[in-house]
C-alpha positions as CSV (number, residue, x, y, z in Angstrom):
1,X,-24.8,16.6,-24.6
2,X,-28.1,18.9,-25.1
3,X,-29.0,20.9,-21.8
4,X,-32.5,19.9,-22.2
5,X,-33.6,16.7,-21.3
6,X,-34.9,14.0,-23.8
7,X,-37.0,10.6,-23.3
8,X,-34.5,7.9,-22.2
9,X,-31.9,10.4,-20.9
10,X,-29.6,9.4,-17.8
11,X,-30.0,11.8,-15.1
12,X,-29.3,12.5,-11.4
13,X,-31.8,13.2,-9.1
14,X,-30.7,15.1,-5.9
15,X,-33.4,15.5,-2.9
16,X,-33.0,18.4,0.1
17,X,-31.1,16.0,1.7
18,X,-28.3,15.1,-0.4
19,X,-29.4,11.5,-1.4
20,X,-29.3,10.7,-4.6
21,X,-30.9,8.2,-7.2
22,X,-29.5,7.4,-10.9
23,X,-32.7,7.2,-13.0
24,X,-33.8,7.2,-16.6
25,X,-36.4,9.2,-17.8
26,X,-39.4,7.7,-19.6
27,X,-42.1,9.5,-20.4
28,X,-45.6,8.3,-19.8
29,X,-43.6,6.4,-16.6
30,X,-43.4,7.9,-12.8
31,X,-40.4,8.2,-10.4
32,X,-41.1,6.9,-6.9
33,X,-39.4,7.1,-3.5
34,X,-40.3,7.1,0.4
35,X,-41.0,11.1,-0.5
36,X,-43.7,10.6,-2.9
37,X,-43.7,10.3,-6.7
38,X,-43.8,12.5,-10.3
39,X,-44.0,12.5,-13.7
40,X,-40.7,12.1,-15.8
41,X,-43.0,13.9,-18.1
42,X,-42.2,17.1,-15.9
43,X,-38.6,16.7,-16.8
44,X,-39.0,15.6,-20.4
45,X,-38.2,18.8,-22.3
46,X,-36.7,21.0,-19.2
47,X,-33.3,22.2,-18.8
48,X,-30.5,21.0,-16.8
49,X,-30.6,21.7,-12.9
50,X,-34.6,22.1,-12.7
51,X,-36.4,21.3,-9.7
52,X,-39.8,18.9,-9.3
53,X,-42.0,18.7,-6.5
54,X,-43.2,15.0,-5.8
55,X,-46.2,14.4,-4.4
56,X,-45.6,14.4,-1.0
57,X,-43.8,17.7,-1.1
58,X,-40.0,16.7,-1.5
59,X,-38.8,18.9,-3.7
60,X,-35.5,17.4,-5.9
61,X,-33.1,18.8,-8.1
62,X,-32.3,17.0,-11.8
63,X,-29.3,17.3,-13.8
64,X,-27.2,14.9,-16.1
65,X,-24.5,12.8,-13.6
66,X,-20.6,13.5,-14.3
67,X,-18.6,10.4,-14.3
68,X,-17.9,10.8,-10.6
69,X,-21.9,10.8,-10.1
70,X,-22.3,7.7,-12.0
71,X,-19.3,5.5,-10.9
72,X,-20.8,5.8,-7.2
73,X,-24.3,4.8,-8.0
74,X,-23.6,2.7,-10.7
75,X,-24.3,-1.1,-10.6
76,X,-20.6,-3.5,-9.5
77,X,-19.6,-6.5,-10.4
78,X,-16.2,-5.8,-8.9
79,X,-15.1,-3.5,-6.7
80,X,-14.4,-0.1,-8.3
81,X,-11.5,2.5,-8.5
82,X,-12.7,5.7,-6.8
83,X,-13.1,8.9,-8.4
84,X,-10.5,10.2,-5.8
85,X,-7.8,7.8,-7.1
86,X,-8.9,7.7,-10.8
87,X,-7.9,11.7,-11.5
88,X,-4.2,11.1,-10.3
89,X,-4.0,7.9,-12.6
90,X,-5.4,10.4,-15.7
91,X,-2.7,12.6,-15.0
92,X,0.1,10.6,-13.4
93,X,-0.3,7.8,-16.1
94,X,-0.6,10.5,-18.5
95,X,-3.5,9.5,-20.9
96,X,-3.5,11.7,-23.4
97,X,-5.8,12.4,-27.3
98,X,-5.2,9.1,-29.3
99,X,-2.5,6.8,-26.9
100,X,-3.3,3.5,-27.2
101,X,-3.9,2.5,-23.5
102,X,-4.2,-1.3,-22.1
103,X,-5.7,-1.9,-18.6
104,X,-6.1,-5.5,-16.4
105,X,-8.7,-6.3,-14.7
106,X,-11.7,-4.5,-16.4
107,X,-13.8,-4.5,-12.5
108,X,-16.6,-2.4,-13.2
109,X,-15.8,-0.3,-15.8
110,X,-15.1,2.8,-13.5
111,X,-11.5,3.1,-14.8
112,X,-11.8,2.5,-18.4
113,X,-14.6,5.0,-18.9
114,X,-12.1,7.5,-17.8
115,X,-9.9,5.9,-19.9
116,X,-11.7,6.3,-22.7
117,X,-12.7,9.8,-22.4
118,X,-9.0,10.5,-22.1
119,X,-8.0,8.7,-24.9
120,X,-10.7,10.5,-27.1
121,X,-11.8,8.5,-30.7
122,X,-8.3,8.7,-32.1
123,X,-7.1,6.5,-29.0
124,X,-7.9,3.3,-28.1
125,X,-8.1,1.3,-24.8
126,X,-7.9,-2.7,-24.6
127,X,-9.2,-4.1,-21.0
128,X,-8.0,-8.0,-20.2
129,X,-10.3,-9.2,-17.5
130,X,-10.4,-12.9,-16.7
131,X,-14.1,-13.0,-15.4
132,X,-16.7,-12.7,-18.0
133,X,-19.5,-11.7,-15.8
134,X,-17.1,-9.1,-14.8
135,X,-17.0,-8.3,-18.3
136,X,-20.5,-7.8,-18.7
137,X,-21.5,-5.8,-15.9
138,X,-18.9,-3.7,-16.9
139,X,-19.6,-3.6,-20.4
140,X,-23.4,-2.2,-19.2
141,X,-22.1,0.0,-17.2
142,X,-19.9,2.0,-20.2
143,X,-22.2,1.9,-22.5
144,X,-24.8,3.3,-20.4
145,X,-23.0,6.1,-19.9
146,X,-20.9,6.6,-23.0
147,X,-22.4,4.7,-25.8
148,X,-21.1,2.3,-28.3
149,X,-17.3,3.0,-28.0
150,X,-15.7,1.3,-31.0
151,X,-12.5,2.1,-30.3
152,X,-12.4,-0.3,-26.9
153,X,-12.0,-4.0,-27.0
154,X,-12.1,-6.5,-24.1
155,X,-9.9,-9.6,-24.0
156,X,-11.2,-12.5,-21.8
157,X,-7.7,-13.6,-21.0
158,X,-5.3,-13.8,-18.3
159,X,-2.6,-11.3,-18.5
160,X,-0.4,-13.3,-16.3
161,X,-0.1,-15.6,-19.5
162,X,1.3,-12.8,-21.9
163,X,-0.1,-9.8,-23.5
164,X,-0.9,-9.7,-27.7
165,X,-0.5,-6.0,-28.1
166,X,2.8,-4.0,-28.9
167,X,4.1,-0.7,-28.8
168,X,1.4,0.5,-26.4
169,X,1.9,4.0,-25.0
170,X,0.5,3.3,-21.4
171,X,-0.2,-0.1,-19.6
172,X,-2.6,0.3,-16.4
173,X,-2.9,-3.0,-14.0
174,X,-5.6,-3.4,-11.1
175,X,-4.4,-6.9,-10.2
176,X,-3.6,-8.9,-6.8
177,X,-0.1,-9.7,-8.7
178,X,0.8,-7.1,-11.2
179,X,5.1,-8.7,-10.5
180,X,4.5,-11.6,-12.5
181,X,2.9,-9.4,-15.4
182,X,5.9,-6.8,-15.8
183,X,8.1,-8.9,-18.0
184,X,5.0,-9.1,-20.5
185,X,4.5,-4.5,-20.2
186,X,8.1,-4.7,-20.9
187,X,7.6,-6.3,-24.2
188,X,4.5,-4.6,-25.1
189,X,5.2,-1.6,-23.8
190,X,7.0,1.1,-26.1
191,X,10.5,3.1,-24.7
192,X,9.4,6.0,-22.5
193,X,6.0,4.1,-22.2
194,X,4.1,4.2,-18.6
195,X,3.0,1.8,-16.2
196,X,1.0,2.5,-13.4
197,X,-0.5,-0.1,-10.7
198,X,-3.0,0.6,-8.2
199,X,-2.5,-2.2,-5.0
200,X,-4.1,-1.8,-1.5
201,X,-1.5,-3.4,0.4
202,X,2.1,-2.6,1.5
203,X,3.8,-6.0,0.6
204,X,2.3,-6.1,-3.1
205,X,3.4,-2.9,-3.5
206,X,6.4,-3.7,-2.4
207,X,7.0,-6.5,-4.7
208,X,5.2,-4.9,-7.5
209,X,8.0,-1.9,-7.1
210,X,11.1,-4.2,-7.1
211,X,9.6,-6.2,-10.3
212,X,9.3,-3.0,-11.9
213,X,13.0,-2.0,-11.0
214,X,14.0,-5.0,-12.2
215,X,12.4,-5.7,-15.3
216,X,13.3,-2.5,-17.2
217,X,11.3,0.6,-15.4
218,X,12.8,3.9,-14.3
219,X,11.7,6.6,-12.2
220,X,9.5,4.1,-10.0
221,X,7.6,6.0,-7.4
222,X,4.6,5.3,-4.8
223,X,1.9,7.5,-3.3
224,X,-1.5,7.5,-2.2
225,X,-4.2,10.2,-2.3
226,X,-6.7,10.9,0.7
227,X,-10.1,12.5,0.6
228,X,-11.2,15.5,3.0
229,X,-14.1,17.3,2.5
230,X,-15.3,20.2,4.5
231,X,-18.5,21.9,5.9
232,X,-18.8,25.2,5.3
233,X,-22.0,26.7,6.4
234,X,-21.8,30.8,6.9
235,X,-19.0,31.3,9.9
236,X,-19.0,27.3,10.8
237,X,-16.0,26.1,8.8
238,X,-15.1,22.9,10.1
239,X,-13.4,19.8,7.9
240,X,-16.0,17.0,7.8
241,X,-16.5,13.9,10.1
242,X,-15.9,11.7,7.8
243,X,-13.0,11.3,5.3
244,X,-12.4,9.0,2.6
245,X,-8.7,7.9,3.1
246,X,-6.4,5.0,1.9
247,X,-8.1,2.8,-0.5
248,X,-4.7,2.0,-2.5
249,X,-1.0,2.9,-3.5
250,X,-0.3,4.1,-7.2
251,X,2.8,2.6,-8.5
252,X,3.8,4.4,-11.7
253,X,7.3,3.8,-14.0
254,X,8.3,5.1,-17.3
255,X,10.3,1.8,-20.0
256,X,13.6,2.9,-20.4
257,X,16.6,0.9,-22.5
């Protein structure tokens, strides 16, 4: 990734407000808003984090968007996993250089671009979804912001049906029913393996915990992760109005024998 911007790059534009707009540069083209309008040719060629005036004085601030940036402004065809939930699956699903990850349902592509990063080119991440306009969307939206990723396949298949792939290190599932797909993670799923579920609702994750007791899975725990932020501005500390809180319950196991 080169600090200074190129023809075609994706970049974040921030005005003195805080709202934001997901744009690609093209040069000879101009960027327009309620604020006025500029050049992308005044970005073309700068560095990281400059500012542009438009030309009705709104002055914004441009830099490339991190993958928290883009999964918030990207396009949906399904409802996304926040960035607030998808760095406890990272680490609590423990995706590590080169596993060989499978996810269901693909949504938007918010989780599997994490996925991938995780994973790295020695790694490899296989997404069932069942919807292929799904698919699609979220097929855009990865490789508009990682590229051609040749190590990531989709399956237009329902999981519920069985799963092809064995000795998988780590099994992710954003479904309404993830019960009736634990006896197929079982079998695809290598010993010591993880699975992790993501559910918004206290009965499926109560059934989704008692199939995983059931079918082979150890150390089966639930939480869920809130969102606070907080205004500080000189001696005026003060946590902010509004919070992001449940949006759903992680269920994660380990395969045991």
């Amino acid at each position: 990734m080169n600090a200074v911007f190129s023809d075609g790059d994706l970049v974040l534009m921030v005005d003195a407000k805080g709202r934001r707009y997901l744009v690609h540069l093209h040069s000879g083209e101009k960027f327009h808003s309620h604020a006025g309008s500029f050049s992308y040719d005044e970005v073309v060629g700068s560095s990281e984090g400059v500012t542009v005036r438009s030309s009705g004085g709104q002055v914004f601030r441009i830099v490339r968007p991190t993958l928290g940036d883009y999964v918030l402004k990207m396009k949906r065809g399904a409802q996304v996993i926040y960035p607030k939930d998808i760095g406890p699956i990272l680490v609590w699903g423990d995706i590590f250089p080169g596993a060989r990850v499978l996810e269901a349902g693909l949504g938007s592509g918010a989780l599997t671009m994490a996925l991938l990063r995780a994973v790295g080119e020695q790694g490899s991440v296989v997404s069932y979804e069942m919807r292929e306009e799904h698919a699609s969307q979220a097929l855009a939206n990865i490789k508009m912001f990682l590229g051609d990723c040749p190590n990531h396949q989709v399956r237009i298949a329902d999981i519920y049906d069985g799963i092809e792939e064995t000795d998988l290190d780590r099994v992710m599932l954003d479904l309404a029913e993830p019960w009736w797909a634990v006896p197929h993670v079982a079998s695809s799923l290598r010993l010591g393996g993880v699975l992790l579920t993501y559910l918004p609702t206290v009965p499926q994750l109560e059934k989704c915990s008692d199939a995983m007791r059931a079918g082979g899975f150890a150390f089966v725990e639930t939480f869920e992760v809130m969102h606070r932020g907080w205004n500080i501005d000189g001696r005026s500390v003060r946590p902010d109005h509004r919070m992001v809180a449940h949006t759903g319950f992680l269920t994660v196991g380990r395969r045991v024998d």
